[in-house]
PALUMKOL-625688 format. One record per atom (N, C-alpha, C, O): residue in three letters; z, y, x. Coordinates in steps of 0.05 Angstrom, whole numbers, plus 5000, padded with zeros to 4 digits. Atoms other than C-alpha are relative to their C-alpha. Example, Ala and Ser with C-alpha at 12.3 -4.5 7.8 and 13.67 -1.06 7.14 Angstrom:
BEGIN
ALA500049765018;ALA515649105246;ALA500050245018;ALA501350245039;SER499949764984;SER514349795273;SER501450224985;SER501850444995;
This chain:
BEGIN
UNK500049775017;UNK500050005000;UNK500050255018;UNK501450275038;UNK500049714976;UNK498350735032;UNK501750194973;UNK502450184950;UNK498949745008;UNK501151325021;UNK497750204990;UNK498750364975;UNK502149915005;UNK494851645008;UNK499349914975;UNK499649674970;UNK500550125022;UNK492151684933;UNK497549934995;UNK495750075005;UNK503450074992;UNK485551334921;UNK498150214989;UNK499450414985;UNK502349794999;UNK479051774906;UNK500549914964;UNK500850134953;UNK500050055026;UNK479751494830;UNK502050174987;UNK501650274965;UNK497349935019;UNK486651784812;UNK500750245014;UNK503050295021;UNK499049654984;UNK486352514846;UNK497650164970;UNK495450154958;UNK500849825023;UNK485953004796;UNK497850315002;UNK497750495019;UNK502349884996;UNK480153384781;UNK500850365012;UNK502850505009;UNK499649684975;UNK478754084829;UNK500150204973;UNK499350114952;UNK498649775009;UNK481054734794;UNK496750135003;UNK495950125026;UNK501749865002;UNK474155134775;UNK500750315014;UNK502450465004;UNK501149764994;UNK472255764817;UNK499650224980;UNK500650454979;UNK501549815017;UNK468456024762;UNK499249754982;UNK498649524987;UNK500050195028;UNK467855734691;UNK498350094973;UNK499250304962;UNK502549895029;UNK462755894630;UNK499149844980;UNK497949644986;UNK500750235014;UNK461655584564;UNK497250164989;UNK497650404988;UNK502749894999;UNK453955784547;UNK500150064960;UNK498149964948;UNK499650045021;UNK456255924471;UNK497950124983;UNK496850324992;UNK502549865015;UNK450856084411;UNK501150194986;UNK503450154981;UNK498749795018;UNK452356694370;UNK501149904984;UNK500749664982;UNK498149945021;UNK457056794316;UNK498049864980;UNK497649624976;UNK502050025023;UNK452056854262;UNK498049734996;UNK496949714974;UNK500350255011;UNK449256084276;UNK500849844997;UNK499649635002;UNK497750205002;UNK454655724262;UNK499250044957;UNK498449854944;UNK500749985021;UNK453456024188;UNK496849984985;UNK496649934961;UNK502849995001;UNK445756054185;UNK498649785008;UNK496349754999;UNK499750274992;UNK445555384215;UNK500049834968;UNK497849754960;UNK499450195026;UNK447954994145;UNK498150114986;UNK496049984984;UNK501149825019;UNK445155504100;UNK496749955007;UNK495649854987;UNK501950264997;UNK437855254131;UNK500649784996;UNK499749704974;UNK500150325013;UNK439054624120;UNK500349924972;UNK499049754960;UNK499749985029;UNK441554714053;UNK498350054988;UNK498249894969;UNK501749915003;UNK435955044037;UNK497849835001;UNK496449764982;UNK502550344990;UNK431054494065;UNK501249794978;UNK499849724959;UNK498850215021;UNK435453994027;UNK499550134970;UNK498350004952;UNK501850035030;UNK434054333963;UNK497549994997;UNK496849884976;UNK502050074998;UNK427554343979;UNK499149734984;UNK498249664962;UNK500350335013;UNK427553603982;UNK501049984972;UNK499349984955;UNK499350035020;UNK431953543925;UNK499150064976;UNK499249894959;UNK501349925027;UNK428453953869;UNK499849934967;UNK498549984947;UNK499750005037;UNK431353723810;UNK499649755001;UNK499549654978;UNK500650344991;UNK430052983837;UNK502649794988;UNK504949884990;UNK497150195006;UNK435352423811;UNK500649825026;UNK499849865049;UNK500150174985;UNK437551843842;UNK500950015031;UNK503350085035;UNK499950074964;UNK437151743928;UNK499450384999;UNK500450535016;UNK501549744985;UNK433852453924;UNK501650244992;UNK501350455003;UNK498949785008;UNK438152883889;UNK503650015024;UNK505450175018;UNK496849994996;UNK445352693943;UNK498249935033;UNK499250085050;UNK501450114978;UNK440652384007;UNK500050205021;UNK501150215043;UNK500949724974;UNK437953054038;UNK502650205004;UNK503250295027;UNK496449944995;UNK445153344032;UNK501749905020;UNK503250055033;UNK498350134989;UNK448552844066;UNK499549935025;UNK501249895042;UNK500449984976;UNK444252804119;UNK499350345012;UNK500750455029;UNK500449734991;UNK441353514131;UNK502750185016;UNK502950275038;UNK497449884999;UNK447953804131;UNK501449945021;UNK502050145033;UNK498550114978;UNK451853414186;UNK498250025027;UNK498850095050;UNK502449934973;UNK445153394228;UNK499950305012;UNK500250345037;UNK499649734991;UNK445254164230;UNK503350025013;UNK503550065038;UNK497550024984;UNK452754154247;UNK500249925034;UNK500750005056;UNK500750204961;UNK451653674306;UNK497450115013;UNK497050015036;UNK501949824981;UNK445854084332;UNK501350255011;UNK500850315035;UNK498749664995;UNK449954814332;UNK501649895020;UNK502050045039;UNK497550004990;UNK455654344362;UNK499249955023;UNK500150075043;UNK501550064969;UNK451354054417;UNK499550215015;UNK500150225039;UNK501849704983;UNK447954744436;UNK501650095007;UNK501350205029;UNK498749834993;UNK453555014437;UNK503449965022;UNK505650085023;UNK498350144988;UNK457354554486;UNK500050005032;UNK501649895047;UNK501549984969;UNK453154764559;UNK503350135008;UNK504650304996;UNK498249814977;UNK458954934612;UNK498950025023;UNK497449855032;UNK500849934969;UNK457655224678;UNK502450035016;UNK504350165008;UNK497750134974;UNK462355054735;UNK499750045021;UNK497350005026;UNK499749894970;UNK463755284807;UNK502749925006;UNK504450085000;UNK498250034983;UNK469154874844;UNK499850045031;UNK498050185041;UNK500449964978;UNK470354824911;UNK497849785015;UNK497949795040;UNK501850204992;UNK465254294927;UNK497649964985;UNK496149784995;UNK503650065022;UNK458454294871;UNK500850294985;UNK502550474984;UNK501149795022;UNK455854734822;UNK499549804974;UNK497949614976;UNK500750165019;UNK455954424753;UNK499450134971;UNK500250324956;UNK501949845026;UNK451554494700;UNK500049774972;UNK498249614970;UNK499850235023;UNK453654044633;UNK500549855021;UNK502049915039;UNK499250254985;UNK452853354665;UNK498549995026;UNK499049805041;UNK500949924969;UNK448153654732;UNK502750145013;UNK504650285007;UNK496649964978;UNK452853664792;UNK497950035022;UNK496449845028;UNK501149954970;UNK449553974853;UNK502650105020;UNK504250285015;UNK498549864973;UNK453354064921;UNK499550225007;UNK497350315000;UNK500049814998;UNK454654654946;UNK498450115036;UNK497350325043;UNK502050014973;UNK451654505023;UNK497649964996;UNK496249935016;UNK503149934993;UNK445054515000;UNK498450174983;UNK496150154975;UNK500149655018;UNK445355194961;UNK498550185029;UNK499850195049;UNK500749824973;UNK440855655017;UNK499950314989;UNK499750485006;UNK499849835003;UNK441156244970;UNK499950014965;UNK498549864951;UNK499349895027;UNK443256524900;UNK498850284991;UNK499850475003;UNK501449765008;UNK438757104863;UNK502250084974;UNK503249884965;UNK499549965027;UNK442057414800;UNK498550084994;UNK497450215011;UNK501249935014;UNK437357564746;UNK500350164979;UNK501750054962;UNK499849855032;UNK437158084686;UNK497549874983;UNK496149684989;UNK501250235018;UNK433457894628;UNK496050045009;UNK494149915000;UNK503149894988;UNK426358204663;UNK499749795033;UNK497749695044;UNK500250264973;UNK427557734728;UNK500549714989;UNK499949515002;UNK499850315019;UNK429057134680;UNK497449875003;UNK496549675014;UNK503350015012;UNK422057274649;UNK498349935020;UNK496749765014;UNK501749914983;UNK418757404713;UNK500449635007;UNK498449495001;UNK499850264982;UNK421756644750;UNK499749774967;UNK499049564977;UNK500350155011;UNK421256244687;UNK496850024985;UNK496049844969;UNK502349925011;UNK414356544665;UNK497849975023;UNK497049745029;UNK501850024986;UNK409356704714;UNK501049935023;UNK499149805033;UNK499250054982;UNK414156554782;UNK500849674989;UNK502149535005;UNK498850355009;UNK415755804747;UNK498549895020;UNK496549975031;UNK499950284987;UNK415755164782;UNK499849774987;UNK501949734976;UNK499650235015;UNK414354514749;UNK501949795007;UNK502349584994;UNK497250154984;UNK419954214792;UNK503150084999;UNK505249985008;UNK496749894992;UNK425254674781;UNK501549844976;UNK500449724957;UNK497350025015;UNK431254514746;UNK500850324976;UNK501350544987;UNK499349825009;UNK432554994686;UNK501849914971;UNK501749734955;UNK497150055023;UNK438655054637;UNK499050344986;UNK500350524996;UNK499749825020;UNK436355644588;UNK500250004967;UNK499349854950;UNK499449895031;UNK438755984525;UNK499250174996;UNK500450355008;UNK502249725012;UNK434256494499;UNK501650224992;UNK500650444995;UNK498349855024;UNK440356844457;UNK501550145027;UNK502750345022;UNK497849874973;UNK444057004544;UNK496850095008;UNK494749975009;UNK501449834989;UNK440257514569;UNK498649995038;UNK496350025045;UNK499150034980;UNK442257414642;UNK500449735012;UNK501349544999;UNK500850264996;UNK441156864691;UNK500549995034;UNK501050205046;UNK499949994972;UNK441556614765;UNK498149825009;UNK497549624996;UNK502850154990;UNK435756334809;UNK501849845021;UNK502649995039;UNK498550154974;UNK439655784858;UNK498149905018;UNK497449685008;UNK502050074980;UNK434455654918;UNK501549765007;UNK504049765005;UNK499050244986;UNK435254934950;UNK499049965023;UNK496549975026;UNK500850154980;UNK435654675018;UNK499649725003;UNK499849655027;UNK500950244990;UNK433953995019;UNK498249914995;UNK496949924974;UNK503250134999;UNK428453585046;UNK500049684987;UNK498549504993;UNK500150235009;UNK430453025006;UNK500249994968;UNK500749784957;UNK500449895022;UNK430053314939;UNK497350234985;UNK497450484987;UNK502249875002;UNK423353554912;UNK500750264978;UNK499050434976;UNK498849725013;UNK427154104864;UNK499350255017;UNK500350215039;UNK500049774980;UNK425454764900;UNK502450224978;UNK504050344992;UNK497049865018;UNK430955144853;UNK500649954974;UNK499249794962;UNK498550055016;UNK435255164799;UNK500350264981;UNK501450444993;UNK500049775013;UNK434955704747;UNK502049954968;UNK501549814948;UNK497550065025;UNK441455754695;UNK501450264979;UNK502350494983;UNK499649735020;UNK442956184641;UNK502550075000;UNK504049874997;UNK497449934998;UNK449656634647;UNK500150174989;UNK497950294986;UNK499549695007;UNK452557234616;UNK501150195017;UNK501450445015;UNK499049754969;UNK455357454685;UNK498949925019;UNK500149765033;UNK501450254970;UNK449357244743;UNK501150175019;UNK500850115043;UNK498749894962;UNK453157774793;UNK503249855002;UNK504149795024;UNK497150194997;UNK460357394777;UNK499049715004;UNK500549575019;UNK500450234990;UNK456356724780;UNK498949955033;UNK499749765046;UNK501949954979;UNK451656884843;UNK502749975014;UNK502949775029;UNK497749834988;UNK458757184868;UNK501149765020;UNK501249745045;UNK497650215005;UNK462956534860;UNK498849785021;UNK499949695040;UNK502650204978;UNK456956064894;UNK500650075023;UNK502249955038;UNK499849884967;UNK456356484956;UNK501850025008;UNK501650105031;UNK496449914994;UNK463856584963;UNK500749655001;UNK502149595019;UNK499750295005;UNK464255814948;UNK498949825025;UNK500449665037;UNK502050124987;UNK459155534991;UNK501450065033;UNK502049895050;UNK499150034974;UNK461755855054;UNK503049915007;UNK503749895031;
């Protein structure tokens, strides 16, 4: 038996920098209310399967879509950068851009990559371009949607070294 605790049972690193990528206010309500809407559609005065069917599913499906979308975290410990369930290290970060919503446009529009890595939400304005060093990863960057890319950029470069 060591004295040392194994790599399984050491408790997870204390975030740098922390962000949940949340959708507005207003689709949490606007969310059902489409669906509802669709479901009467279907329904129309229908009996039977058709008049309780499109309800029962519509309705929970929109729920579990708002809840999913609205579940992205962004993460900066002392060792990766994590994006939902993407975990990149932090030694092969070679440089961090912050973006406003006109440099977003520019690297996901005409500056895009069909290799990059991108986490956007149309509804966050603001964003960060993560350049990669390694020759063993054909990703050439990482582009992630934030509502603070000079506190995220910040946290990286402060992190990394």
């Amino acid at each position: 038996m060591t004295a040392e605790p194994s790599a399984r049972t050491t408790a997870p690193q204390r975030p740098v920098y922390a962000e949940r990528l949340r959708i507005p206010w207003f689709a949490w309500p606007a969310g059902p209310a489409v669906a509802a809407l669709l479901a009467a559609e279907i329904w129309m005065g229908g009996t039977g399967l058709r008049a309780w069917v499109p309800f029962a599913v519509l309705l929970p499906v929109a729920l579990l879509l708002l809840w999913r979308t609205d579940r992205i975290r962004v993460a900066v410990t002392q060792t990766e950068f994590q994006v939902d369930d993407a975990r990149l290290p932090l030694d092969v970060i070679a440089d961090v851009v912050p973006l406003d919503a006109d440099g977003k446009r520019e690297v996901l529009g005409v500056g895009s990559h069909p290799l990059a890595f991108v986490v956007q939400r149309p509804w966050i304005k603001g964003a960060v371009q993560v350049l990669l060093d390694d020759p063993a990863d054909p990703t050439p960057f990482w582009v992630v949607s934030t509502r603070h890319p000079v506190e995220l950029a910040t946290a990286l470069l402060r992190a990394r070294s």
